[in-house]
N, C-alpha and C positions, 0 to 999 in steps of 0.2 A: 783884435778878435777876428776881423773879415779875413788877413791874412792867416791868421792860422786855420779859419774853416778851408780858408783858399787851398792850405797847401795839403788839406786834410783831405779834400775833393780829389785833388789832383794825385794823391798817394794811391787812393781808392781807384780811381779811372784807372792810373799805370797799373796795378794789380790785375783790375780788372782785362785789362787788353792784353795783357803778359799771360794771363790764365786762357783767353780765348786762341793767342798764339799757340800755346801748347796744345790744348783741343784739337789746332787746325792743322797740327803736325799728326797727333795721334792720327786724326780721320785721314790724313792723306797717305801716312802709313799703313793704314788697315786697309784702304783700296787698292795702294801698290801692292802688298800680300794678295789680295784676294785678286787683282789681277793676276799676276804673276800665277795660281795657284790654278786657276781657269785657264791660263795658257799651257800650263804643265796637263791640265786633263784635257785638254783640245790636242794634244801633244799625242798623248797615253792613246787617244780613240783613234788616232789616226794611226798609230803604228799596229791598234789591233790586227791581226790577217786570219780569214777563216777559212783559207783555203791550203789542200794538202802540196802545195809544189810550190819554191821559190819563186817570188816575180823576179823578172829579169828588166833591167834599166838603161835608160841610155840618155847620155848629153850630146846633143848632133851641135857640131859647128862647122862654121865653115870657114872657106879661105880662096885659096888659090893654089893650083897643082905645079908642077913643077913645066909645064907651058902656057900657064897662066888662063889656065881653064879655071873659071866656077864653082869648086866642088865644098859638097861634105866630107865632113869626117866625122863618125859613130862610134862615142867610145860605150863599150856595154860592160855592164856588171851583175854579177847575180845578189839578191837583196835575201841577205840571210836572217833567220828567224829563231826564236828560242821557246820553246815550249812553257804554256802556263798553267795555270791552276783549273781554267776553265774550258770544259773536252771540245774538242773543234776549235779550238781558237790559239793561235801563238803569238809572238810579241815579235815583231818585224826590228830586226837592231837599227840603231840611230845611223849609220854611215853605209854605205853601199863602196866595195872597193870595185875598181874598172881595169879588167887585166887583158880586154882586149880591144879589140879597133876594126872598124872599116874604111874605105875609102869610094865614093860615088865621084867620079869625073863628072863634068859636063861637059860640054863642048860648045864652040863658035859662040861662047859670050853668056851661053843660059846655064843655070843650074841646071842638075840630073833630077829626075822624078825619085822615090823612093822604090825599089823592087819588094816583093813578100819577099823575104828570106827567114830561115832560121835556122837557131848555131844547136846544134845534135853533136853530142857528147853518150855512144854509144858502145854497146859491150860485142866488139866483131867474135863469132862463136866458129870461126874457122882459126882465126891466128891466135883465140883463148885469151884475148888485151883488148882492155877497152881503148878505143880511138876515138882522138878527139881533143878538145870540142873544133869543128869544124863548122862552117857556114855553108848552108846550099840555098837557090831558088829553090823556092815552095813548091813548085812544079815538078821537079826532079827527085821527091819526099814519098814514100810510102811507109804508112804505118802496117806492123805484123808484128803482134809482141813488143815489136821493137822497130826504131826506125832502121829501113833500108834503101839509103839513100842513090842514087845514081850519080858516079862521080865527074857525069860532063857537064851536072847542074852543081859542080864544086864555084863559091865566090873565091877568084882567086886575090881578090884585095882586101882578106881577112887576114890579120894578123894577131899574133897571141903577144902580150909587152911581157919582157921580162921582168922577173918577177919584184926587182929593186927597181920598177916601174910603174909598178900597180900604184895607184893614186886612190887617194879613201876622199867620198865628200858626204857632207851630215844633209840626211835626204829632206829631213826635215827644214831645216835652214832654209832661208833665202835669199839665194844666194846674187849677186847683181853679175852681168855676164863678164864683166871687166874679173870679178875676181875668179871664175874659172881659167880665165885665160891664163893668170897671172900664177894661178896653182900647179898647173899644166906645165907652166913653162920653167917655172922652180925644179921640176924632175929632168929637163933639157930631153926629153924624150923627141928622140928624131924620127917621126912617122915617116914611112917610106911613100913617097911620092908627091908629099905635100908640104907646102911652103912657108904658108899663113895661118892660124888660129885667130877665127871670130867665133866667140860662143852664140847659138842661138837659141837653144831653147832645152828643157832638161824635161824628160820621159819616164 
């Protein structure tokens, strides 16, 4: 008889611990969903944008120039948007593509500072075509309508990538700097006057 209550106990306990196994899957099932679900709305809020004009992006790395100067390189991209249901507000897309580049020298061993600059993409009403996008010191910018830049404040180490060169990264991601580099370099894109790609930081 103690043998059979024995095995009768023991049936019940394994039951018992098998049933709480299952429980402990469901529960940790329903926290990875509702994690996962909080991640997708932390996701959704940050891609909200309430403002009427593209942001413009950029990943600065660095390296060494072709005399083994210090420098950056600024790859920029404009971060495109799709209209939503809610007025003032649009839904910024998951990837940011980067179709063009700068280059900042340093020299005698130190990094360059960063310049104000920006890239103006405008409609010339003498030649009836838009020109651009081009990069100037901020200096050399006049707003009238429209910008009208002064072309001795042109950056002349702005460059446009051609277009089976443009590089897409998911703005949201995050991304470790190793794997920009290694994106970058999948395209073999040859920036002019630079040597080395170290990612430092994304904008």
């Amino acid at each position: 008889m103690s043998n059979y209550k024995g095995g009768w106990f023991r049936r019940i306990f394994s039951f018992n611990k098998s049933k709480d196994k299952c429980l402990d899957r469901k529960e940790e099932q329903k926290q990875a969903e509702l994690k996962h679900e909080l991640a997708e709305k932390a996701i959704i809020n940050k891609r909200l944008w309430k403002k009427n004009y593209k942001p413009q992006r950029q990943i600065v790395l660095w390296g060494w120039d072709e005399n083994n100067n210090p420098s950056f390189l600024v790859l920029y991209g404009v971060h495109e948007f799709n209209c939503s249901h809610m007025e003032g507000v649009n839904i910024l897309e998951k990837e940011v593509k980067y179709t063009s580049y700068a280059i900042w020298k340093g020299k005698e061993g130190h990094l360059p500072s960063f310049p104000a600059v920006k890239i103006v993409d405008r409609y010339d009403y003498v030649s009836r075509r838009w020109v651009g996008p081009r990069m100037y010191y901020k200096k050399g910018l006049k707003y009238l309508w429209s910008w009208r830049p002064n072309e001795e404040y042109l950056v002349k180490s702005y460059y446009e990538l051609p277009a089976e060169q443009h590089i897409s990264f998911d703005f949201f991601k995050s991304w470790e700097q190793s794997d920009y580099v290694r994106e970058i370099r999948s395209k073999n894109i040859s920036f002019q006057g630079f040597r080395q790609l170290i990612a430092l930081v994304r904008l």
